[in-house]
N, C-alpha and C positions, 0 to 999 in steps of 0.2 A: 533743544533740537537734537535729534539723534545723530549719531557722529558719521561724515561724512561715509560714504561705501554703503550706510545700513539701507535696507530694501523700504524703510518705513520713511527713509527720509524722499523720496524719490513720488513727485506728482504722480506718473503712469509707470506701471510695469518696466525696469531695467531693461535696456537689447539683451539679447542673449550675444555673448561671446563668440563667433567665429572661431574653433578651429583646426587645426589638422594633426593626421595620426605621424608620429614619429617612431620611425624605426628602429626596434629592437628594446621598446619600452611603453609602460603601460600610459605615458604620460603624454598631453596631446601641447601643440605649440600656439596659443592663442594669438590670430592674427589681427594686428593693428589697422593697419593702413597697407594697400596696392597702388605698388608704384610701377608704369612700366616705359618699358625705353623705346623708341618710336625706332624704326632702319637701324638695327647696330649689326645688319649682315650686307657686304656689299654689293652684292647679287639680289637681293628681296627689293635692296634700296631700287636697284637696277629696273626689277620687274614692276616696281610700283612709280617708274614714268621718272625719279629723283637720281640726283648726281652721288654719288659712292664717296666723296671725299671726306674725308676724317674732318667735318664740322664739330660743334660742340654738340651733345648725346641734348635732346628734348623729351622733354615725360609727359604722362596723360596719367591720370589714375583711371583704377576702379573702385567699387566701396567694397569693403572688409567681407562681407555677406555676399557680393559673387564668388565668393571659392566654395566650390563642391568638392567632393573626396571622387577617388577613382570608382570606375563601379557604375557612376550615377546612369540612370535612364533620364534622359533630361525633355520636358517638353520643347517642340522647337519655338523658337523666340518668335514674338509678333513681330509685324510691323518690318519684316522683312522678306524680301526675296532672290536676298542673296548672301546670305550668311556662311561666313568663311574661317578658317583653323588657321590656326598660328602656333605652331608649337616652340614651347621655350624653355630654357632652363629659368627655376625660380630658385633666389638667394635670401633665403629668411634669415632675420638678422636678430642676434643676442643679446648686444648693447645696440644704443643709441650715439648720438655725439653730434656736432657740429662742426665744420671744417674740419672733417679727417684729413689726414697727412693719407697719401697714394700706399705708401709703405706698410702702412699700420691699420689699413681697411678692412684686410684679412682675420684679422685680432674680433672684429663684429661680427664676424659670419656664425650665426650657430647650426645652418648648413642648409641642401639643395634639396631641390624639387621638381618634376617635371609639372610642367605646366602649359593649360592652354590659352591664349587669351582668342577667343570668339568674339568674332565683328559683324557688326553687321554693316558688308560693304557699299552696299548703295545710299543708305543714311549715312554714310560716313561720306560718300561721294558729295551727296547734297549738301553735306556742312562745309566741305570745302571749297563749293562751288560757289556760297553762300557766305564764307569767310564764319560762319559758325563754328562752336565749340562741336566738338566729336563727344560729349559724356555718351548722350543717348544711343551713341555707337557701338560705344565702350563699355559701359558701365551697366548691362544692364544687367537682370536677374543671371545668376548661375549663367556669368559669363566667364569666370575662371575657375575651371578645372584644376585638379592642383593633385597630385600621388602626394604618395605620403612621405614626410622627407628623413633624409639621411645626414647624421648629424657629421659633418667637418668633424669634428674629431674621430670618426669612424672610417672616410675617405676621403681626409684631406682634401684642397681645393680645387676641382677639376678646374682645366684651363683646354685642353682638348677635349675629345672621343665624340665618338658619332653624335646624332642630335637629327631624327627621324618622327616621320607622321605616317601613318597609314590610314585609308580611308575601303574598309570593306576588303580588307585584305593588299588593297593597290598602294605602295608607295606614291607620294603627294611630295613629301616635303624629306629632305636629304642633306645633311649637312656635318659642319664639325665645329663643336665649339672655338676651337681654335680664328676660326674666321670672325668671329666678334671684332666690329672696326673698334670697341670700345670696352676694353679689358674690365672683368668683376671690377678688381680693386678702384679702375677709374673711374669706373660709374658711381660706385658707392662716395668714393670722395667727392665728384663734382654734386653728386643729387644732395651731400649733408652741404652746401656751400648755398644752398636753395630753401631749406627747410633743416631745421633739427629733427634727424632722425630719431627713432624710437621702439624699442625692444620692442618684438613680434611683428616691425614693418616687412613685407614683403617685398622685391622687387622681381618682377620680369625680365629678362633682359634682352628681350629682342631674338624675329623668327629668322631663320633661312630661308633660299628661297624655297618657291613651291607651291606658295598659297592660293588655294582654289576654296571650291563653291563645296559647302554641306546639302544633304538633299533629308527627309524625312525619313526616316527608318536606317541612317548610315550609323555604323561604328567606328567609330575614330580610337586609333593606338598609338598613344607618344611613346617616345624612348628616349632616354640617354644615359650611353656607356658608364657606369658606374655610379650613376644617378638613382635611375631606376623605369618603372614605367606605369605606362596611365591610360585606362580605359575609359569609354564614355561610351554612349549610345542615343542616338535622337530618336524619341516614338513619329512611329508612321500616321 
């Protein structure tokens, strides 16, 4: 039998890899797995009908193959007609581990990304209405947007700076990292106490407020201070 990894050993065609450009090198960072943090702004939590109190952080994934690069023209997503931006910082991660210690979280990060996570808000209404799973909300085709990222050792671990949306030139979404009810490093610890993590996992980590409705032909522009930023575009 041919040894494990070879293409010959494999029934149908391998996936292709996922993944994204990192800056200031010609080397791209292969994503794993997308994890994301559900309310971790307490304003969003506010405008999405939910209590602000420092609960424990809950996840939702997406699969590895919604992340788009910046740039993209994206078709607009079926099966909706209420499709909404959520702009976030992303923490892609270098090592893996399991029960990381709070302190020593940092140590994983091989650095940030802006990122979008797109919903589709009325399926997601119904699943909850419904006590259903949100995937099909969540998860579906080139639902995370994702710039290119900038590696922690180049600028360190933002914990502030702005954290904006624009939609067609109009501010949407306005915020500061700083307001995260759920610090990087605690997120990263309590999500490996859930799962063992693993080099090239992504996480999300939760939008500010702001979040409204995309329409067909909108351009959407993330930001964050020292992060970097992120273009999209829906065809009309």
């Amino acid at each position: 039998m041919p040894p494990v990894g070879d293409q010959a050993s494999y029934a149908i065609a391998a996936p292709v890899v996922t993944t994204v450009a990192v800056v200031g090198t010609d080397a791209t960072f292969p994503v794993a797995r997308v994890f994301c943090v559900g309310r971790n702004y307490a304003e969003h939590a506010i405008e999405m009908g939910h209590d602000p109190d420092r609960e424990p952080p809950f996840f939702f994934m997406k699969p590895a193959n919604a992340v788009v690069p910046t740039g993209s023209r994206l078709p607009f997503p079926t099966q909706t007609q209420d499709l909404h931006h959520e702009v976030e910082l992303v923490v892609a991660l270098g090592e893996g581990g399991r029960d990381i210690d709070v302190d020593k979280a940092l140590n994983h990060v091989f650095g940030y990304a802006v990122g979008l996570d797109m919903t589709r808000r009325d399926m997601q209404a119904v699943a909850k209405k419904l006590g259903r799973p949100w995937d099909m909300a969540k998860g579906f085709d080139q639902s995370a947007p994702t710039s290119p990222i900038r590696p922690a050792a180049d600028i360190g671990h933002p914990a502030e700076g702005a954290i904006w949306l624009r939609t067609n030139g109009e501010i949407r979404q306005q915020g500061d990292l700083g307001q995260q009810i759920w610090k990087v490093p605690e997120t990263i610890s309590y999500l490996s106490t859930l799962v063992e993590l693993r080099p090239g996992d992504c996480i999300m980590t939760g939008t500010p407020k702001g979040v409204s409705g995309v329409q067909p032909g909108d351009r959407l522009e993330g930001h964050i201070d020292g992060v970097g930023d992120l273009t999209v575009e829906y065809l009309g």
